[in-house]
Structure formats: structure tokens, C-alpha cells
C-alpha positions in Angstrom: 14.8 12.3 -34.7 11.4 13.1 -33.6 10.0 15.6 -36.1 7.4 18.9 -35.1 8.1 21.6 -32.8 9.3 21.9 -29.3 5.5 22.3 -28.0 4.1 19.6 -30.1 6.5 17.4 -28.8 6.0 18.2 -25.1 2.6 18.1 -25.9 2.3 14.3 -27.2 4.9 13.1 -24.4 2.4 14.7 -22.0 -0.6 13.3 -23.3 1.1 9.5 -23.4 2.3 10.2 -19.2 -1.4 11.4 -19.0 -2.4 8.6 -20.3 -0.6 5.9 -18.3 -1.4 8.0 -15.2 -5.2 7.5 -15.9 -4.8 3.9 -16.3 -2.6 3.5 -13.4 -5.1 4.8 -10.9 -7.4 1.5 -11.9 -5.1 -1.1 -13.4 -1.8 -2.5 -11.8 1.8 -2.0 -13.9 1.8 -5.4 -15.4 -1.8 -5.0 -17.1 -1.2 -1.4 -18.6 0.3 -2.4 -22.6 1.3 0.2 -25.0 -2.0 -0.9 -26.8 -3.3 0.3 -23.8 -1.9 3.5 -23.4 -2.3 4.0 -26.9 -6.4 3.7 -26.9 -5.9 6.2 -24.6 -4.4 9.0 -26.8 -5.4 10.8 -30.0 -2.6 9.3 -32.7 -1.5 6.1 -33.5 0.3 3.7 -31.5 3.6 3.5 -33.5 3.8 7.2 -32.7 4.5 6.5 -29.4 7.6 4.5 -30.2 8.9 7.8 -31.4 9.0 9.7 -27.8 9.3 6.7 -25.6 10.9 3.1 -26.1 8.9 1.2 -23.7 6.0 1.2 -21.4 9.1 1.3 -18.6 9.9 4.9 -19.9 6.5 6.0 -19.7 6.2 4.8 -15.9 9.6 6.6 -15.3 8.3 9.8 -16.6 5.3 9.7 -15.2 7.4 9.0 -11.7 9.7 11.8 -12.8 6.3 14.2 -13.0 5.3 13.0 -9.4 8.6 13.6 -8.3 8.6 17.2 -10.0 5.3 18.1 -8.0 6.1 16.5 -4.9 9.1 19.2 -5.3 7.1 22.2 -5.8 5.6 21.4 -2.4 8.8 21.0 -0.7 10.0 24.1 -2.2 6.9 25.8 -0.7 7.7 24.3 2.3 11.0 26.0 2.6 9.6 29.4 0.9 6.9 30.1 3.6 9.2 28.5 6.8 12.4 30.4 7.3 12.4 28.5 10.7 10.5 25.5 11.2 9.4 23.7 14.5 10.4 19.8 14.3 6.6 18.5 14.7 5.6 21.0 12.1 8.2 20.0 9.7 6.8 16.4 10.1 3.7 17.5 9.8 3.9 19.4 6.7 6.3 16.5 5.0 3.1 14.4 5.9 0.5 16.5 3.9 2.8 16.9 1.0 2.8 13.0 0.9 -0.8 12.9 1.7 -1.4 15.0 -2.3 0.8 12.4 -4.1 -1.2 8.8 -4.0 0.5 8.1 -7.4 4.0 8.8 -6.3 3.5 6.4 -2.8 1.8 4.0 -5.5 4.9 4.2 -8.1 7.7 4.0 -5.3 5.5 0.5 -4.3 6.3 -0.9 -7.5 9.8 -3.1 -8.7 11.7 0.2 -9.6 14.9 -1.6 -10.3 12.9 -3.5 -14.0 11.5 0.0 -14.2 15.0 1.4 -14.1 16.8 -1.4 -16.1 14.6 -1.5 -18.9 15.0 2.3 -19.5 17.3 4.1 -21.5 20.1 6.0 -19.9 18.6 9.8 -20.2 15.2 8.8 -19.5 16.9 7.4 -15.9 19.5 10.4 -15.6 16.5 12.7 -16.5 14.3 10.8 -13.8 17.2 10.8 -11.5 17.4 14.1 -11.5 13.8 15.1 -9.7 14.9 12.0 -7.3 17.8 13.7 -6.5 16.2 17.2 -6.0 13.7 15.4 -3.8 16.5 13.9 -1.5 18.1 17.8 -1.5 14.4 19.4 -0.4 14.0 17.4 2.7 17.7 17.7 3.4 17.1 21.1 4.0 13.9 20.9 5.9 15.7 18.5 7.9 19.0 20.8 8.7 15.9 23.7 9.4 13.9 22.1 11.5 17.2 20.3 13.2 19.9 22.3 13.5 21.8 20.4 16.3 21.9 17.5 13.9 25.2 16.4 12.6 26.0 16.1 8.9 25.8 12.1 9.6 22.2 12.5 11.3 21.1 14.3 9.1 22.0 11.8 6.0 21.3 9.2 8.4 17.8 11.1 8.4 17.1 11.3 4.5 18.5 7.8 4.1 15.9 6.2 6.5 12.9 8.1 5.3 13.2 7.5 2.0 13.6 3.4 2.4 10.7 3.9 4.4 8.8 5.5 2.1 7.9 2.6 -0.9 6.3 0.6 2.0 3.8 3.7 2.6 1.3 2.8 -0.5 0.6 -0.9 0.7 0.1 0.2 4.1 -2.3 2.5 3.6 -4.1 1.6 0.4 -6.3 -1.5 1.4 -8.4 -3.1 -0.8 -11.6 -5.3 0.7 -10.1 -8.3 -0.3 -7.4 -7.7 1.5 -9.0 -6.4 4.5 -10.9 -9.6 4.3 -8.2 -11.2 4.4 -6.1 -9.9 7.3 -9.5 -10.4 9.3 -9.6 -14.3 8.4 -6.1 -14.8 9.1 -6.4 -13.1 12.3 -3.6 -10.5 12.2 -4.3 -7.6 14.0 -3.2 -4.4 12.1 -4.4 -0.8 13.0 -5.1 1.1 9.7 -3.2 4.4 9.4 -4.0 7.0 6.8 -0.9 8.1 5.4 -0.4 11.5 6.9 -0.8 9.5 10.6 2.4 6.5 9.1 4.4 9.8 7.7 3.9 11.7 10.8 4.7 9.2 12.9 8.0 8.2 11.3 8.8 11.8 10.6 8.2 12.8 14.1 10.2 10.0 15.8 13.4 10.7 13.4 13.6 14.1 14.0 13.1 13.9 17.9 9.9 15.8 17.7 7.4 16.6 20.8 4.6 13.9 21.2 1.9 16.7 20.6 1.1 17.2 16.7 1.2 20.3 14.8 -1.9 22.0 13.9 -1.5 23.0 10.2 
């Protein structure tokens, strides 16, 4: 049993997800160790052991966190819109997206060892920002949609999301890559990822051509 106080508990866990977030925006999963981590925070690395059991967990709540604000968003989305135009609600899906590199990074990843290697609350806990996720643009979907059956609109949610852990390595180019694509002659139009979201977004939900100005 972890011993100290609720706060000083949250408190360490945060400062470990803090950590592995700060790494992960330079080094890939398979390079970031606990000893990593662990030069990264103020106590020792054995303390770690005591809130998480694995570098897997600390991805999975960090992914949990990105998750949890992408959420916020949504729920703003649905706050300020009590009805919503189709190429607006693509739009605004888009630059919610746009905020959350880490998340499009972290859904790019092989979630299923991420998963595995986790223990069942840390994935039920995870699972359960997932799953509010899924609900959020559900219901921006059915708003901005309402002629949509039940089964268009699941068949909705359950394309975009597939579609999104291919956003990240579309849009996040290094120049060796670049290089390359140029020397192997493909011929691939870079898209930020508000235009890839957009355009998905806007072609599901059977949105005008024109985009929304927000």
C-alpha cells in the first residue's frame, strides 16, 4: 500500500506522467527507461515502482491525461454549440486535435504491448477517458447530423477513430524522412493536421465543400 496522503500521492504520480511526457516529446517509446524517467523526478527510482509497475503504465496514464483534455475540449464543444452546422463541427473536431500532438503521437504507437503489459485498473482506468472520448463526439456527431441513423452514426465514430492513430505519421515529418520520400520519388502533399482531420471529418458527415471560419 502506497503510504502519504491523497495529495502527495497525486502529486508524485503526476510528476512521474510529467516526466515521461517531457521525454516523449524528444525520445521515441522504446528509448524512454524507468532510469530515464526517474533522472527526471525529485525521489528515487524504486519510488516509482510504488505508483506504477512499468514504464507501460506510465504511457497509459499519460495517454489517459491526453485523453482527459482532449475531453474538456469536446465538452466545450458541446457547452458553447447547442446546434452545430456539419462543416463547423468538423472544423472545431479539427482544432481540438490540432492542441493534442502528444495524444495523435501516443495513438501512433503499438497500444496493444502498451495495453497488455498493464495492469487491469490502470487499463479500466485508461479505458475509461477512451470511452468518454468515443461518447463526446457521438454527440457532436448526432448534433451536427441529426438525419443520421443510429448505425451512421456508430458507423461515424467507428471510422474516425481507426483513422485517427495514422494522423501523427502523416503529419509529423522528420527531414530524413522528407528526404527520403523525395529520393524515392513518391509524391505526397503534406497536410497539417487540422487540413487531414477536416478533410475526413467533413467527408463523413456530408458536410459543404466550403470550410468553417472559426
Amino acid at each position: 500500500m502506497i503510504k502519504g496522503t491523497p495529495e502527495l500521492i497525486a502529486d508524485r504520480r503526476e510528476q512521474i506522467v510529467n516526466a515521461c511526457g517531457k521525454l516523449y516529446m524528444t525520445m521515441s517509446f522504446r528509448d524512454i527507461t524507468l532510469k530515464e524517467i526517474g533522472n527526471e523526478v525529485p525521489f528515487s527510482r524504486p519510488t516509482i515502482y510504488n505508483y506504477f509497475q512499468n514504464k507501460e503504465e506510465i504511457f497509459l496514464a499519460l495517454f489517459k491525461r491526453e485523453y482527459d483534455l482532449w475531453n474538456s475540449d469536446l465538452c466545450r464543444i458541446l457547452t458553447e454549440n447547442e446546434t452545430l452546422e456539419k462543416d463547423r463541427a468538423a472544423a472545431l473536431i479539427a482544432r481540438s486535435l490540432e492542441k493534442r500532438p502528444q495524444l495523435l503521437k501516443l495513438l501512433s504507437m503499438n497500444n496493444f504491448d502498451m495495453e497488455a503489459a498493464s495492469r487491469r485498473e490502470a487499463l479500466t482506468s485508461f479505458k475509461r477517458s477512451y470511452g468518454e472520448s468515443l461518447a463526446n463526439v457521438r454527440m457532436i456527431i448526432e448534433r451536427s447530423c441529426p438525419e443520421f441513423t443510429e448505425k451512421r452514426v456508430s458507423d461515424t465514430v467507428y471510422t474516425f477513430f481507426p483513422f485517427m492513430f495514422g494522423i501523427y505519421p502523416y503529419t509529423a515529418v522528420t527531414d530524413k524522412q522528407r528526404a527520403a520520400m523525395e529520393e524515392a520519388g513518391v509524391g505526397y502533399s503534406y497536410m497539417s493536421v487540422y487540413e487531414i482531420v477536416y478533410a475526413c471529418l467533413s467527408r463523413l458527415l456530408g458536410a459543404e465543400t466550403g470550410e468553417a471560419a472559426i
